[in-house]
C-alpha positions in Angstrom: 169.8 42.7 184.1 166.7 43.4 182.3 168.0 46.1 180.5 171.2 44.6 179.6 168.9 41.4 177.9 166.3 44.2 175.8 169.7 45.6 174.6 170.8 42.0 173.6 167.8 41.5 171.8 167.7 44.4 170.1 171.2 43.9 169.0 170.5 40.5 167.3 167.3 41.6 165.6 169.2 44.7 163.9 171.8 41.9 162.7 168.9 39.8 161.7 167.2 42.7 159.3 170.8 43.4 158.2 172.0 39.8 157.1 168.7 39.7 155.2 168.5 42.6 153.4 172.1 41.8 152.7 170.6 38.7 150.8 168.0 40.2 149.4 170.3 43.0 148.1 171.5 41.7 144.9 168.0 40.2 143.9 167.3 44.6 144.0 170.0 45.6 142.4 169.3 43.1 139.6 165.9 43.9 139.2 166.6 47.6 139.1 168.8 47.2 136.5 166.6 44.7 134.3 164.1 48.1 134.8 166.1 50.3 133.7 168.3 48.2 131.0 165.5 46.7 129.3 163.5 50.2 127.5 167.0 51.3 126.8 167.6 48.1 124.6 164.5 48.6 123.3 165.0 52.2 122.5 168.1 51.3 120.8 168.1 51.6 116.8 169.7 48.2 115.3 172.9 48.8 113.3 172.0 50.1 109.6 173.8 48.8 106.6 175.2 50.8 103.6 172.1 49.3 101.4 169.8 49.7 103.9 170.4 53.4 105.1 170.3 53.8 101.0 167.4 52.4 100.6 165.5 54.5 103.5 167.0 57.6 101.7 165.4 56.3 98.2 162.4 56.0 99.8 162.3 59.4 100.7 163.9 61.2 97.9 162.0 63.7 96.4 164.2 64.1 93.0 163.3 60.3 92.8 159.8 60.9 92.6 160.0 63.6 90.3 161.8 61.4 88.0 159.1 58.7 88.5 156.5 61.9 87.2 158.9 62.6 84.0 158.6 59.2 83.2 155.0 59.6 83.8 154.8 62.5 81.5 156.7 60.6 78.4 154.6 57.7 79.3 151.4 59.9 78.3 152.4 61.5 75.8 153.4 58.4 74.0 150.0 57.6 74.3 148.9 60.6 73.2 150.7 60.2 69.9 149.4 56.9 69.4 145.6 58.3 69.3 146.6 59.6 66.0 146.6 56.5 64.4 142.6 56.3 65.0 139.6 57.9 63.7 137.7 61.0 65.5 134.1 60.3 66.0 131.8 63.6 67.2 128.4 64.6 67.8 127.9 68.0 65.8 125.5 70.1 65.3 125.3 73.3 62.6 123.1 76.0 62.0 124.0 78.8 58.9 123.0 82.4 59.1 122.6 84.6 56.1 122.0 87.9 55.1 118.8 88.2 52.8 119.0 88.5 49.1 117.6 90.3 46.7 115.0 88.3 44.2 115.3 91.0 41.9 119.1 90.6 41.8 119.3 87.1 41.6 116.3 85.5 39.7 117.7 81.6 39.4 118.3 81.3 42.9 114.6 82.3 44.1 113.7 79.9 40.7 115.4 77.1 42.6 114.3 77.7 46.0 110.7 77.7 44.9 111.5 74.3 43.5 112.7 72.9 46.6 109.9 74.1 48.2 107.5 72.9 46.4 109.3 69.3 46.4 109.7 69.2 50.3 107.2 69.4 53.3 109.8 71.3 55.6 110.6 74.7 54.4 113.5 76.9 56.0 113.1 80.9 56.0 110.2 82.7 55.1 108.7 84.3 52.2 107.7 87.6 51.8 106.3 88.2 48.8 105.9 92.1 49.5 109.1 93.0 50.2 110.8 90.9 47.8 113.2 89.3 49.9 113.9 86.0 51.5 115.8 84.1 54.3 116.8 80.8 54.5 119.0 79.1 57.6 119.3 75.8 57.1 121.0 73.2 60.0 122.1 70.1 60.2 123.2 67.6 63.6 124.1 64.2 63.2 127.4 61.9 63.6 130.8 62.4 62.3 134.1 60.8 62.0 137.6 62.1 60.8 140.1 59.9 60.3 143.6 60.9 58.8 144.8 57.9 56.7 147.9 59.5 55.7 150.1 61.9 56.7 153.5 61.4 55.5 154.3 58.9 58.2 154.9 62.0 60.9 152.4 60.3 63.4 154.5 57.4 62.9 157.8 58.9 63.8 156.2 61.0 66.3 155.3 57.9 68.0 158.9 56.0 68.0 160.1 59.4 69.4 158.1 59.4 72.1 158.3 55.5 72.9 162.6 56.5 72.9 161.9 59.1 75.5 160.1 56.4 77.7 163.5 54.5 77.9 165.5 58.1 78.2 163.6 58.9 81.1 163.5 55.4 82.6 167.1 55.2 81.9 168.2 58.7 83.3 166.3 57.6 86.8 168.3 54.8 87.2 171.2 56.9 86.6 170.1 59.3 89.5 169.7 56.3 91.1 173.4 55.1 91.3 174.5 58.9 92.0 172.6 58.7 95.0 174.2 55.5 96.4 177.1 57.1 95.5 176.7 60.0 97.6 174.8 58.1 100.8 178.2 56.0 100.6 180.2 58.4 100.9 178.6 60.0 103.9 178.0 56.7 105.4 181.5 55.7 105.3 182.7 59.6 106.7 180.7 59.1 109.5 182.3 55.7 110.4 185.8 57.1 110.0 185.0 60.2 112.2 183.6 57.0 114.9 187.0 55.5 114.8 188.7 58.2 114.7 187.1 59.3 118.0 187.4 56.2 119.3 191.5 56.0 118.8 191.8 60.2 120.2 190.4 58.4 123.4 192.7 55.6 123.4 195.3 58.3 122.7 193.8 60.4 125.3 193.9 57.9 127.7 197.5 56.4 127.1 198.2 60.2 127.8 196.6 60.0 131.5 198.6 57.1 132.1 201.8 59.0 131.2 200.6 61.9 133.2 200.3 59.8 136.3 203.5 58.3 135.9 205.3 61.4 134.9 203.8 63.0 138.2 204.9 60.2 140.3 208.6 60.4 138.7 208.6 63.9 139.5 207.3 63.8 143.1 210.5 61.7 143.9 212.8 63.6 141.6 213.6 61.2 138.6 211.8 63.6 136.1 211.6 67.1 135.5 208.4 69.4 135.5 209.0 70.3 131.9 208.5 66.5 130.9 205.3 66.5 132.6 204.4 70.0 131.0 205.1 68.1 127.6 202.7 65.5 128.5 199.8 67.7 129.6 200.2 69.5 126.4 200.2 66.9 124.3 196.6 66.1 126.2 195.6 69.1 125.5 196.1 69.1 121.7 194.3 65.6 121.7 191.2 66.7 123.6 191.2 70.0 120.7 191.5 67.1 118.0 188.8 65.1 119.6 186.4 68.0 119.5 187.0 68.7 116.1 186.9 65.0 115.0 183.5 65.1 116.9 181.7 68.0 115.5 182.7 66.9 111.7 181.0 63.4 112.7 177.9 65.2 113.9 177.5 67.3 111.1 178.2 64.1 108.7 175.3 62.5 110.9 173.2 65.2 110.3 173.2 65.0 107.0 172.5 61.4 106.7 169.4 61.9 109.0 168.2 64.7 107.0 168.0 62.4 103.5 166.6 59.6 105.9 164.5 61.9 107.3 165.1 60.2 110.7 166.6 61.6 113.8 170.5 61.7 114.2 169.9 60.2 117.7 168.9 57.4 116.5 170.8 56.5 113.6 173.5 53.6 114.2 175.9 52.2 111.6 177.1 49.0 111.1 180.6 47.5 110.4 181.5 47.0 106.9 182.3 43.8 105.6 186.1 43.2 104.1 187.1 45.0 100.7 186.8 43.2 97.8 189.5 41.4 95.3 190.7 43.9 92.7 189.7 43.4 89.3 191.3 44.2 86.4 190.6 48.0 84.2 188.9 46.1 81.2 186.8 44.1 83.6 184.7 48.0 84.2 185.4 49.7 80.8 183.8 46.6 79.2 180.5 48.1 81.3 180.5 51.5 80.1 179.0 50.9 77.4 175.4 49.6 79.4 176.1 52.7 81.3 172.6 54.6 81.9 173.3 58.1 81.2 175.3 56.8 77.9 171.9 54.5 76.9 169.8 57.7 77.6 171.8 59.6 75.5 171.6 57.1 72.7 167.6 56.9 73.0 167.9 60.7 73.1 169.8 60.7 69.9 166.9 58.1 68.4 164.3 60.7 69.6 165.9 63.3 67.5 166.1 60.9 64.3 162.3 60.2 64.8 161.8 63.4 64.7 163.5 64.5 62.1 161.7 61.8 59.5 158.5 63.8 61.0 159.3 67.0 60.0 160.7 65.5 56.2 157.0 63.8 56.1 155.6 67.2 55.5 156.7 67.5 52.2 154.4 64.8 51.3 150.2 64.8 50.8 148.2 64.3 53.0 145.1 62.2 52.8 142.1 62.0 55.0 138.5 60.7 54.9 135.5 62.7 56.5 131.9 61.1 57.1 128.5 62.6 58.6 125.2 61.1 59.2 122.5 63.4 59.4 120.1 62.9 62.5 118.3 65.8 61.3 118.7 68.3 58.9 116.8 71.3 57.2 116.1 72.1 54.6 116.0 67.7 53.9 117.1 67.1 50.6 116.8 63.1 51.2 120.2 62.2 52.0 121.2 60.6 55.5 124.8 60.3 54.8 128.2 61.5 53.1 131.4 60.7 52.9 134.2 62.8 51.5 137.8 61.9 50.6 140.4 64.8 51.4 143.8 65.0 49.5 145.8 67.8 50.1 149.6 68.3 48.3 151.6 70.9 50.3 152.7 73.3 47.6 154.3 76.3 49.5 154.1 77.5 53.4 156.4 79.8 53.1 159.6 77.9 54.0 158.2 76.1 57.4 158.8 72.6 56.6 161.7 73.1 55.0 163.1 75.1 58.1 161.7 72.7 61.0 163.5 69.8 59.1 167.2 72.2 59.1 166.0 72.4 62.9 165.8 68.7 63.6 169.2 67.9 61.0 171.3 70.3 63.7 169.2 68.9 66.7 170.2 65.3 65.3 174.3 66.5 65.4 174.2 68.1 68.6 173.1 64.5 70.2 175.6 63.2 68.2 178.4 65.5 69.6 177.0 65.0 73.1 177.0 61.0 73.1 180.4 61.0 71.5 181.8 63.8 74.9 179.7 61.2 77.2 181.4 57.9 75.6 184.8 59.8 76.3 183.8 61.3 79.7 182.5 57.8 81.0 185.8 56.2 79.6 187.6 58.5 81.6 185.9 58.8 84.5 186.4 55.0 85.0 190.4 54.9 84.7 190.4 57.9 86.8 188.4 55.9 89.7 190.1 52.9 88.5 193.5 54.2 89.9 192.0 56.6 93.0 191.3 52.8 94.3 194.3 50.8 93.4 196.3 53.7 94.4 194.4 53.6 97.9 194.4 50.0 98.4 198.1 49.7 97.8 198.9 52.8 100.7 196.1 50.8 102.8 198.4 48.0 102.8 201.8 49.9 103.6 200.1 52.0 106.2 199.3 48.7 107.5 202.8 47.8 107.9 203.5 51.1 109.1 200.8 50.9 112.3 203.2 47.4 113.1 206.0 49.4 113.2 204.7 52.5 114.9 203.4 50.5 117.8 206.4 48.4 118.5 208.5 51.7 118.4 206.6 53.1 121.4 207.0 49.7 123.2 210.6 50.1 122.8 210.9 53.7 123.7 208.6 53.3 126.5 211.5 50.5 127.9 214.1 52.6 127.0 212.7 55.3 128.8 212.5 53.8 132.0 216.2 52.7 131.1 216.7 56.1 131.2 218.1 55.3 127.5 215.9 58.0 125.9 213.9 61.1 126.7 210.3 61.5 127.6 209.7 63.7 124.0 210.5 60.5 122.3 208.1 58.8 124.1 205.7 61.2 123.3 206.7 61.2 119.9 206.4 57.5 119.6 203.1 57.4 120.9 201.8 60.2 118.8 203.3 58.7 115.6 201.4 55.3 116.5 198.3 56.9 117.0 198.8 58.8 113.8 199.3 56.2 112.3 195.9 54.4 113.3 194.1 57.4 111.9 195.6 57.5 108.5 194.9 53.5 108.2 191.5 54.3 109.3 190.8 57.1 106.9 192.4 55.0 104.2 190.5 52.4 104.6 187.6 54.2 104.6 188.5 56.0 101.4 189.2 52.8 99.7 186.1 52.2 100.1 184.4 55.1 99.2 186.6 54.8 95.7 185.4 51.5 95.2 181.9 52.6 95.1 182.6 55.5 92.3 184.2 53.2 90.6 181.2 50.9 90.4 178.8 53.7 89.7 182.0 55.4 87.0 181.0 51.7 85.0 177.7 52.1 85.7 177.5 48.7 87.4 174.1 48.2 88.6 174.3 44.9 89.9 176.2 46.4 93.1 173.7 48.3 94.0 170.5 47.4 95.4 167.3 47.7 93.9 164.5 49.3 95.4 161.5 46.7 97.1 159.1 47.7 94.3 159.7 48.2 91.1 157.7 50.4 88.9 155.8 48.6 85.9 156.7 52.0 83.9 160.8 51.4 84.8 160.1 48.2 83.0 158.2 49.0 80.2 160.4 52.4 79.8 163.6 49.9 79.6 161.8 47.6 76.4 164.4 47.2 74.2 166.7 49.8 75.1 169.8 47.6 74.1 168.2 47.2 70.6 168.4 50.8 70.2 171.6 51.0 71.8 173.1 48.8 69.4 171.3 50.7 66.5 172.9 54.3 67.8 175.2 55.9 65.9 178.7 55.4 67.4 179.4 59.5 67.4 177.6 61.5 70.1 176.8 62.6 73.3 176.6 64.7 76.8 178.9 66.3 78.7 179.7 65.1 82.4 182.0 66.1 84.9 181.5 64.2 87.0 184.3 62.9 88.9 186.6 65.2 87.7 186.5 68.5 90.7 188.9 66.0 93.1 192.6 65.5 93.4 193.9 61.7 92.5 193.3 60.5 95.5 189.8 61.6 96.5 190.9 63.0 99.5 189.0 66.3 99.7 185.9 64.3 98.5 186.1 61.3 101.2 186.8 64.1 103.6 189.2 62.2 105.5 190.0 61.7 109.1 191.2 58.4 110.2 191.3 55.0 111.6 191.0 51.5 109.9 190.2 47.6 111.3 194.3 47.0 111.6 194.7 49.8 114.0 196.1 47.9 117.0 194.8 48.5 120.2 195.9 51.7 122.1 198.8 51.2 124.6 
């Protein structure tokens, strides 16, 4: 009896730990999974936007900075051409050696030097009287000035040159600039198709499971035959192959982003773009080529040339300077602390090199010319080109649009007919691989309308789209000083060649490198 109570007991206080740690069981769980949750949310990077990932990649741009040091280097050497306008001042010091003379030979002189010596306390050289001959080294140290007053206006031209290629250089940064948010678009904006795109193949994929399972089932009881159910696991197949592919382009893309962030690819995550924009009309962006960069370095270029040309002409005028010395000490003293001296020199011949430097700077002058004018027309094209690539993309956007409608309420209808026994399991299959098809071209279109929409900001050169970067450089601003001034002022006819945007087919397909999927997919049956 005893026995049969101990058991008892036992019994109830197993059933007693059990009912608590039954209670005490979710209070575990979720504090295990706070434990584990929580450093994984904190690990987790927060979704990047286009401007921000292109602003981390500015940041760490090396052709940036070297930009930043041409402008340094125009910078300077304007400076340095302004130091022409003001005088030299030196500390100097000279000292003359001569060979002796002959008294003999030249009676007047030793005449005059016996004067002088007599007349002044400090003597230079020696006498010696036995020999006949004398020496005489005289010095001088004191302060001197130089100061060109004229020079045919050349440091004057020399110096508006220079100033030009300030704004060139600012200018042609800002270009690079635009090119890069260019290109960090389009990769951004790959990598969220090859996302989608992934993210439909395992919608697809898992539609696919579904119709595996219920082919199987249709088969185990004789309503289907193994060749439908063959079909199905083929057509698995070919999605998990697509999948793979899909997957490998997106890690490549993401490698490439993380290598101009320089940030790991791990960590990199990509936020949702926003909706496309209202079309504008063509004049509304060839009105802005004009204020393009590259075009306004190419017109301070061109004034750099003309500068430099009226430098080179300036050489066939005199030349005036003033010298002055004051003498600190000097031997032999002849009483005189100071001189100035006036220096006007006419160029008369130099064997052609004026005249040749200025036939230089004449062709230098048309070849700017010729290069602004193939720029003005590049630029113009270059923005209808983009121009259509993005109405053309956002008018198939729209029909594909339609299109992923109709595709999915085609497999709903072949997926009733089928079990109507209507139609066969290949148009099933068909159905549901034209609907996911289409899902993946809305998804790449949208994604290339948006890629086009960006070249056609940076074809117009429209700065305001894209976002500056959190400090800007005093010598961007001071570069930029009246750069539409000399805009205005530039010859109409000239310029630089550009291809750019021209190596891609009108659609931009090969340069988006497409793959697919778009907002308006649908969900996945």
């Amino acid at each position: 009896m005893s026995d049969k109570n101990s058991c008892c007991e036992h019994t109830a206080s197993r059933n007693l730990l059990r009912s608590h740690f039954t209670a005490l069981l979710p209070l575990l769980l979720a504090i295990l999974s706070t434990a584990i949750v929580s450093p994984l949310q904190a690990e987790r990077s927060p979704a990047l936007t286009l401007n921000e990932v292109y602003l981390q990649v500015l940041r760490r741009s090396e052709q940036d900075e070297i930009r930043k040091e041409d402008l340094a280097v125009a910078q300077a050497r304007y400076r340095q051409s302004l130091s022409s306008y003001y005088p030299e001042i030196f500390l100097f010091g000279r000292k003359s050696f001569y060979d002796k003379y002959d008294e003999d030979d030249n009676s007047q002189l030793e005449t005059l030097l016996r004067q002088q010596q007599s007349q002044s306390s400090n003597t230079t050289g020696s006498t010696s009287t036995g020999s006949g001959f004398r020496t005489i080294d005289p010095y001088q140290a004191g302060v001197g000035f130089r100061w060109p007053i004229f020079s045919g206006f050349q440091t004057y031209y020399e110096s508006q040159a220079r100033d030009a290629e300030i704004s060139s250089a600012a200018l042609n940064r800002q270009r690079y600039r635009q090119l890069l948010y260019r290109d960090v678009g389009e990769v951004y904006f790959q990598i969220l198709e090859y996302e989608k795109t992934t993210q439909i193949l395992k919608e697809e994929q898992q539609a696919l499971r579904a119709r595996i399972g219920e082919l199987a089932r249709r088969v185990r009881i004789g309503r289907s035959s193994q060749g439908e159910l063959l079909a199905a696991q083929s057509e698995y197949s070919n999605s998990r192959v697509e999948l793979e592919r899909v997957e490998g382009l997106r890690q490549v893309s993401t490698e490439l982003l993380a290598f101009l962030m320089n940030a790991p690819a791990e960590s990199i995550v990509l936020a949702e773009p926003g909706p496309l924009p209202g079309q504008r009309q063509l004049t509304a962006y060839l009105e802005k080529v004009e204020k393009r960069t590259d075009l306004r370095a190419a017109m301070k270029t061109l004034d750099a040339e003309k500068a430099r040309l009226q430098s080179e002409k300036g050489g066939h005028y005199p030349e005036a300077s003033v010298e002055g010395s004051y003498y600190m000490s000097q031997k032999p003293d002849f009483g005189r602390d100071w001189g100035i001296t006036l220096s006007i020199e006419i160029p008369l011949f130099e064997g052609g090199n004026t005249y040749y430097a200025v036939r230089e700077y004449e062709a230098l002058v048309r070849k700017s010319k010729l290069e602004l004018q193939a720029l003005r027309r590049s630029a113009s094209y270059e923005v209808r080109s983009a121009y259509t690539d993005y109405v053309n993309a956002l008018s198939r956007l729209a029909l594909m649009r339609q299109s992923v409608q109709i595709s999915r309420s085609t497999y709903y209808v072949q997926m009733r007919d089928y079990r109507l026994g209507i139609v066969s399991n290949l148009e099933v299959l068909s159905a549901l691989r034209n609907f996911h098809m289409a899902r993946r071209e809305l998804v790449r279109l949208e994604m290339l309308a948006r890629i086009n929409e960006i070249r056609l900001h940076v074809a117009a050169g429209m700065q305001a789209e894209i976002p500056a970067a959190p400090e800007r450089e005093s010598e961007d601003l001071e570069g930029l000083q009246g750069s539409e001034d000399s805009a205005n002022a530039a010859t109409p006819d000239g310029s630089q060649d550009s291809s750019e945007g021209v190596g891609k087919d009108s659609n931009g397909d090969e340069a988006a490198n497409p793959s697919t999927r778009g907002p308006d997919s649908g969900e996945d049956p």
